[in-house]
N, C-alpha and C positions, 0 to 999 in steps of 0.2 A: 561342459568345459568351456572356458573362456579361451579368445582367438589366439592370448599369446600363449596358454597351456597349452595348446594344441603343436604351435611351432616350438615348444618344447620339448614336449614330445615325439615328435618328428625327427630333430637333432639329433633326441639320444640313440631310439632305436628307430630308422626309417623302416617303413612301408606302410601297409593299409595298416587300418586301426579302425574300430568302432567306437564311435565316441559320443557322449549324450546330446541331446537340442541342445544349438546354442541358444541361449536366454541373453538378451538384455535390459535392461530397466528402459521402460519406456522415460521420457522425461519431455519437458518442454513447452513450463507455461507463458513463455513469450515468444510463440513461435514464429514470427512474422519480426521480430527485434523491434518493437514499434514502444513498449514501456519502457526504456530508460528515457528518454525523454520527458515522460509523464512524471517520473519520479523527481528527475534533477526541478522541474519547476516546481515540485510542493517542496525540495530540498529550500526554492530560494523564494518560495513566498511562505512556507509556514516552517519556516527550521526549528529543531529542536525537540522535536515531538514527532510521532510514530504513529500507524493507526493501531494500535494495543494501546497508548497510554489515555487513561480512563482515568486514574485514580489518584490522589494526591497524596497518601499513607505510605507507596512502594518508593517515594525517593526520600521520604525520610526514615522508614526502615532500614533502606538497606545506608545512610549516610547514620545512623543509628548503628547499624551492625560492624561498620567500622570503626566508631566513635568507641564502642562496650568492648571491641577487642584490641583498640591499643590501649587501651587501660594494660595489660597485663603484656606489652610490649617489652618491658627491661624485665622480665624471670627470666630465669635462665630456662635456655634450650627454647624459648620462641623464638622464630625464623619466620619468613616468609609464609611459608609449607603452611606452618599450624598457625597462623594468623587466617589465610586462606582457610584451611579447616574448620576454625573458630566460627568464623562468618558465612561458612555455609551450615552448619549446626545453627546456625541463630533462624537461617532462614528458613533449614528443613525442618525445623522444631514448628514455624508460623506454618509452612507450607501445610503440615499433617497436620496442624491443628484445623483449618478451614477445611479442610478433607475430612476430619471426623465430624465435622459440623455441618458439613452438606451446604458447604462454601467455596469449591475448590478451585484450587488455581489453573492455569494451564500446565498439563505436564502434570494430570493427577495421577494417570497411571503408572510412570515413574516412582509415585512417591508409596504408592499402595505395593508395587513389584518388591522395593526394598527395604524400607520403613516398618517391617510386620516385626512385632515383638516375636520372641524365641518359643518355639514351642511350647504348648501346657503351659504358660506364663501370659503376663498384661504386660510386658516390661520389653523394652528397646534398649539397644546400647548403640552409640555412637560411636563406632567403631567395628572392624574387623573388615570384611570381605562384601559383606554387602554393601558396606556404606563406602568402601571405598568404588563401588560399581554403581550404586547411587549418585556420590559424585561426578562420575564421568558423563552420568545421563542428564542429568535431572533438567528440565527446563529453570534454571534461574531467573530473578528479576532483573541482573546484568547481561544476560544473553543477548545478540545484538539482534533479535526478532521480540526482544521483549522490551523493559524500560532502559535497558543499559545505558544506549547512546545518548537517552534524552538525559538521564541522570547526572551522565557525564556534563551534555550540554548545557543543561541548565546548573550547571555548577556544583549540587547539593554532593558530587562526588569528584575529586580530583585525582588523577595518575599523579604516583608518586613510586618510583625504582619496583614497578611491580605490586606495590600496592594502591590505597589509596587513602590521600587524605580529604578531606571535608569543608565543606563549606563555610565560615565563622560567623555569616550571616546564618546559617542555618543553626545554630545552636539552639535557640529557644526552641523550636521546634523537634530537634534531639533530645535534651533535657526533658520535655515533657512526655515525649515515649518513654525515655530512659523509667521516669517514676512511674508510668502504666506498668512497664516492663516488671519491674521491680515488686511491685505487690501484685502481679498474678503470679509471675515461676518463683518457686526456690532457687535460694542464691547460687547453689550446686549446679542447676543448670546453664547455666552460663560462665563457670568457670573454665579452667583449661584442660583440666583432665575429663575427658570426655565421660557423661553422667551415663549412669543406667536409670530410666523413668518408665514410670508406668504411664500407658498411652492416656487414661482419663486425666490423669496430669496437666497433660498436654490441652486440655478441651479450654481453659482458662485464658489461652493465649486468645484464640478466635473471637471467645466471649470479650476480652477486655481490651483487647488491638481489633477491632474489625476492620478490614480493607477499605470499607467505603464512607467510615466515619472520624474525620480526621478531627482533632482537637484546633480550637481557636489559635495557638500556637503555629502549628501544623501550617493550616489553612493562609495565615497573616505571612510566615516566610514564604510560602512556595507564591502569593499574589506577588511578594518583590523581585525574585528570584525569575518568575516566569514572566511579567510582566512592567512592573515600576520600575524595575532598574534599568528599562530600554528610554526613560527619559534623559540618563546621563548623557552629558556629552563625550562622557570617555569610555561607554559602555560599548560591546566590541559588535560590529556591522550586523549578526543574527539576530542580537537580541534588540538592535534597534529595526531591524525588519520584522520581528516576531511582533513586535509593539506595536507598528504600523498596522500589519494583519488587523489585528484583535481592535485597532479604533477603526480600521476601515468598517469592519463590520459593527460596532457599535452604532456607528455612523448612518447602516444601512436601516440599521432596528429603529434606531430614533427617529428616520425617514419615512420607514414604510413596516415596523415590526407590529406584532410580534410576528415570526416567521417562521418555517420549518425549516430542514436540509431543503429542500427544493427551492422553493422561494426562496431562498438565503443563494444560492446557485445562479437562481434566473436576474437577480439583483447583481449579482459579479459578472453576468454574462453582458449584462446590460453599459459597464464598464465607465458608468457617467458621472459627470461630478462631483466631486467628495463635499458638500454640501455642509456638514460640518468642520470646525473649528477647533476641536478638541483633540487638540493631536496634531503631528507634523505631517500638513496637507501634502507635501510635495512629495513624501514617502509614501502615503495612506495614498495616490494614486499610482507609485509603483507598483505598487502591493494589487490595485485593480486591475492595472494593467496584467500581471500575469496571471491574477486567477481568471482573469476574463478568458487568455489565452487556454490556460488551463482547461477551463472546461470544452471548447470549443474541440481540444485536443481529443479529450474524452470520447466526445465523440467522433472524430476520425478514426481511434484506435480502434471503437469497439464497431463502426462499420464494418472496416478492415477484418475482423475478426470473426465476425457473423459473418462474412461473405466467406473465408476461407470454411466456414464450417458449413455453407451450404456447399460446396466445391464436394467438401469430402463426402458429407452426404448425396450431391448426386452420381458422385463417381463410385458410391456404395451401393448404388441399382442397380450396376450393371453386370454382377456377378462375374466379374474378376475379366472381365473385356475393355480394354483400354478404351477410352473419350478420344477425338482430338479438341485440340483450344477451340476450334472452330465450333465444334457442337455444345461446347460448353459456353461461348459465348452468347449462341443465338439462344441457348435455355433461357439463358440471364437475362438477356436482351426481350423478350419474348413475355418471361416472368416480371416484369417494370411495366411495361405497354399495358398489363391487365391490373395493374393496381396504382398507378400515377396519372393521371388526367394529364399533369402538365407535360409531363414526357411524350406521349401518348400525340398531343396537337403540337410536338413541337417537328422541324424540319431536322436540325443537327443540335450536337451536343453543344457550339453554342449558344440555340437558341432555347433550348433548356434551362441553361445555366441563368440566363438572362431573365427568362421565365421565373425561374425559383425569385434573384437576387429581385426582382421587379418587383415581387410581392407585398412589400412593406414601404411604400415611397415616403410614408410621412414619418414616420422612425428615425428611418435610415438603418444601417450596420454599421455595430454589431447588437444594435438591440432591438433588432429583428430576431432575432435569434432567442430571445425569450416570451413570443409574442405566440399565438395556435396559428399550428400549420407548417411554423419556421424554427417551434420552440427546441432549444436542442438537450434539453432535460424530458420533455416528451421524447422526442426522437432514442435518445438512450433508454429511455423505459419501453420504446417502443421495440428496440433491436430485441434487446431482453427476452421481453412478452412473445414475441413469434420466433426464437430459437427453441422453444418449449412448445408452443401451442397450433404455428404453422409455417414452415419454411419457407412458404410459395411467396411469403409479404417481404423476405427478406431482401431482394434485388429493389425491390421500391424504394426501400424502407432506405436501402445503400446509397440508390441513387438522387435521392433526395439531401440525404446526409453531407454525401460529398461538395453538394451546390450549396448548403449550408456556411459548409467550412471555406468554401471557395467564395460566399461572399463576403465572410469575417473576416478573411485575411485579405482580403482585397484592401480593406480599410487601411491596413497597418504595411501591407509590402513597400516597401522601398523608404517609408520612412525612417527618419534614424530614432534608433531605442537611447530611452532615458539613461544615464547609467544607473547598475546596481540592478536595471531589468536582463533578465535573462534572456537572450536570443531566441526562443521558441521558434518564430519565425522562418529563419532559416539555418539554427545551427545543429550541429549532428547531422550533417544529409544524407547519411549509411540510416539514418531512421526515420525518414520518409518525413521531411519536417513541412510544417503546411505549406510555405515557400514556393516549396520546392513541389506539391500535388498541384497547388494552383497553374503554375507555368506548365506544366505538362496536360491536365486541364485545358487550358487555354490553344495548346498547340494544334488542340483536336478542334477548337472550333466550329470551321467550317465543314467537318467530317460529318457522314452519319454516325446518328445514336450507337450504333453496333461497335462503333470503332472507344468509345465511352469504355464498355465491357472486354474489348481488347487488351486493351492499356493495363485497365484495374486487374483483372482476371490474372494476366501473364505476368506483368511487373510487379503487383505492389503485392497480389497474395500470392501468386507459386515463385515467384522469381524472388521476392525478400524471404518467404519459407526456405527454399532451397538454399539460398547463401547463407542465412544465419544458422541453419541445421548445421551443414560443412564446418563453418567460424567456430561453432562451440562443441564440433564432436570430439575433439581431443578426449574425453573422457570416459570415453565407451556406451555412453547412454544414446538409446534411440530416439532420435530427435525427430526424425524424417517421418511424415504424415501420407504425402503425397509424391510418387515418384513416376518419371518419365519412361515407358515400358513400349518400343517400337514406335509406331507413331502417335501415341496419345498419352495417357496419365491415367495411372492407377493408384488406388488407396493401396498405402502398404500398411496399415495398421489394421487389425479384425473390425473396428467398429470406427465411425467418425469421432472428432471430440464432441466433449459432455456439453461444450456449451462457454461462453465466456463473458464479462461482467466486467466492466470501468475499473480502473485500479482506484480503490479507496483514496480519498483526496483532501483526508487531515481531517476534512472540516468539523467533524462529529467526533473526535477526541478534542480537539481542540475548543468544540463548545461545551465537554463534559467537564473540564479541565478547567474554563474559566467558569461556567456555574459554580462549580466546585467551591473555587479558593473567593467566589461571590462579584467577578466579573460579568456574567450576565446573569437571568434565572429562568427557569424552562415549567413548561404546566404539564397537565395530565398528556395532553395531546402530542407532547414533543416539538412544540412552538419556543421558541429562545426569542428573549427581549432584553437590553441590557438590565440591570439590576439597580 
């Protein structure tokens, strides 16, 4: 029984009662509250785009499936409802068709749950009980964890009183689905009275629309759409930062490509002169400016995150006997001294930090920080590598991290931001913004090392755990990982967490996306250069 069945039952009839475990859903993949942050910067240097969108076919499909169902807008009895209806029949019809074809989309098992022709028969109908239960489920390509927002975003779908209208730019690229459309189904499919088909029917859609193979049509809108129309002067502020993105990294490739995701990373970390011309320089380095931040954030996040999961792991050895901070500090403190040399010869935490930042004098920071030793794409792959393979590297690994980030932002604190760059620096300070780690950092200076493990340990992982769990428990989900029991801290959850990983950060749809429409082009290896 749940807490408030319980006080309901209570009301009606008091006194004892026997009543089942209470269960909660465990929940809480941002436990420390440190990802919104992360997100609003790939919000304001890569808008528009999501890390699902991969594919250039799903915004002209579904601006296709609006397109094919107001055709039959003025018959009588269409309404909203079966307009709706119409355009998710267009889409479950594409869905089950790459699912018979051992293509499937996300949200295949939805479609296999309610999609099954009627017993002893090959034949589906589009309607009745299922399919209205199918609708309710079904992952969509408008779902707002799928293409939706970007579709919206980049135009090729517009809100209109609940529904939507379409792009007019995008035409030639509808039109040309429309005629694929049209000689693989029968007309009957796509009509308004929902069809009964036989499923091999349906194999024609996949064969003759594949997701990944967009028509010359196709491909020529979504490059304007996604990218040329960010040259107008009257094109509206995202898509003139979307366009700056995509030449900053042009930019990068022409300088030093071809590159991977990583190298393409250590290049924005590197945050240096936009060197080329092609393109609105003074934008293409705002555009550096936050992914620089960006990534730098990354790895703060996932320090931060790796260390609470060594916390909970070592407070999962002690078979249900409370820690205090203290013992957990000198672990951490202890576990740094045997895998950091520089920690190791240093006196106090600032002269650690001085130690790390001194490492690169002919650079300088922040492109230091794409250099071995300081690199902070190593450093992320390295937190990664030893949540799996040994925990003992993690305090190192943190405290190295943190002298990192504290000498990136060293760079940028107190200066003033360009407009149109996003505050990373020091806004949101409920989410630990670099700012705001470095000054507190700093205040420990002349402290010993031990007081470093203080700070971090109590405030930024159990003390931001604790207040963000409280902030979003309204909803009955167990948020709470680690809880204070007498005088120490206990795991309140059976096992530590699984483990945690950089919030995805565009980059890699967004180079699939311009290969795609022939913005850049990519080799065997997964190297991008532009095109």
């Amino acid at each position: 029984m749940r807490l408030d069945e319980i006080d309901r039952a209570l009301e009606d009839t008091p006194g004892f009662k026997v009543v089942g475990e209470l269960t909660l859903t465990e929940s809480g993949v941002d436990p420390i509250g440190l990802r919104q942050l992360n997100l609003d910067l790939m919000d304001a240097a890569v808008p528009g785009i999501n890390n699902v969108t991969r594919h250039i076919r799903p915004y002209t499909f579904m601006a296709w499936a609006w397109w094919r169902a107001s055709k039959y807008s003025q018959r009588r009895g269409m309404t909203p409802e079966t307009m709706h209806d119409l355009v998710a029949r267009y889409e479950a019809m594409y869905a089950m068709s790459h699912s018979m074809m051992g293509s499937p989309f996300r949200g295949e098992i939805t479609v296999r749950k309610y999609l099954n022709a009627a017993p002893g028969t090959d034949e589906l109908t589009f309607s009745g009980p299922n399919w209205e239960r199918y609708k309710k489920e079904r992952t969509s390509f408008m779902a707002p964890t799928e293409y939706g927002p970007s579709i919206k975003a980049l135009r090729f779908l517009k809100p209109d009183e609940g529904m939507f209208g379409w792009a007019e730019e995008a035409l030639p690229a509808i039109e040309a689905i429309d005629a694929i459309v049209s000689d693989a189904l029968p007309a009957r499919f796509l009509e308004i009275e929902p069809p009964t088909v036989k499923l091999t029917e349906l194999e024609a859609f996949a064969e003759a629309l594949p997701v990944d193979d967009p028509t010359v049509a196709e491909i020529d809108v979504f490059r304007h759409l996604f990218y040329e129309v960010g040259s107008s002067k009257r094109a509206w502020k995202e898509v003139r930062r979307r366009k700056a993105t995509i030449d900053l990294l042009r930019a990068i490739l022409v300088q030093d490509g071809p590159l991977d995701i990583s190298g393409v990373r250590r290049a924005l970390v590197r945050n240096g002169s936009v060197l080329s011309s092609d393109g609105d320089v003074t934008e293409m380095r705002k555009s550096a400016m936050m992914l620089c931040h960006l990534q730098v954030r990354q790895l703060q996040r996932l320090a931060t995150e790796s260390l609470m999961m060594w916390v909970e792991t070592f407070l999962s050895e002690s078979k249900n006997r409370c820690r205090g901070i203290d013992e957990i500090v000198a672990h951490a403190h202890n576990s740094c001294r045997s895998s950091d040399l520089d920690y190791t010869g240093s006196r106090s935490v600032g002269d650690y930090m001085a130690r790390v930042q001194a490492s690169a004098p002919e650079t300088g920071w922040p492109a230091a920080a794409s250099l071995p030793g300081t690199d902070v794409v190593d450093m992320i792959d390295g937190l990664q590598q030893a949540q799996s393979t040994d925990l003992t590297l993690i305090p190192g690994l943190v405290a190295r991290s943190i002298a990192i980030v504290r000498a990136v932002t060293k760079e940028f604190l107190g200066e003033p931001l360009p407009d149109g760059v996003l505050n990373s620096i020091e806004g949101r300070p409920d989410r630990m913004p670099m700012g705001l780690m470095t000054r507190r950092i700093d205040t420990l200076a002349h402290r010993p090392l031990i007081s470093l493990w203080k700070e971090v340990i109590e405030r930024w992982v159990i003390g931001q755990h604790v207040h963000w769990s409280a902030v979003r428990g309204g909803d009955g989900k167990k948020r709470l990982r680690i809880s204070l029991e007498g005088d120490g801290w206990m795991l309140v959850r059976k096992q530590p967490s699984g483990g945690f990983a950089p919030t995805p950060d565009r980059l890699w749809t967004l180079f699939a996306l311009g290969t795609a429409c022939g913005i850049f082009q990519t080799s065997g290896e997964w190297e991008f250069d532009v095109a």
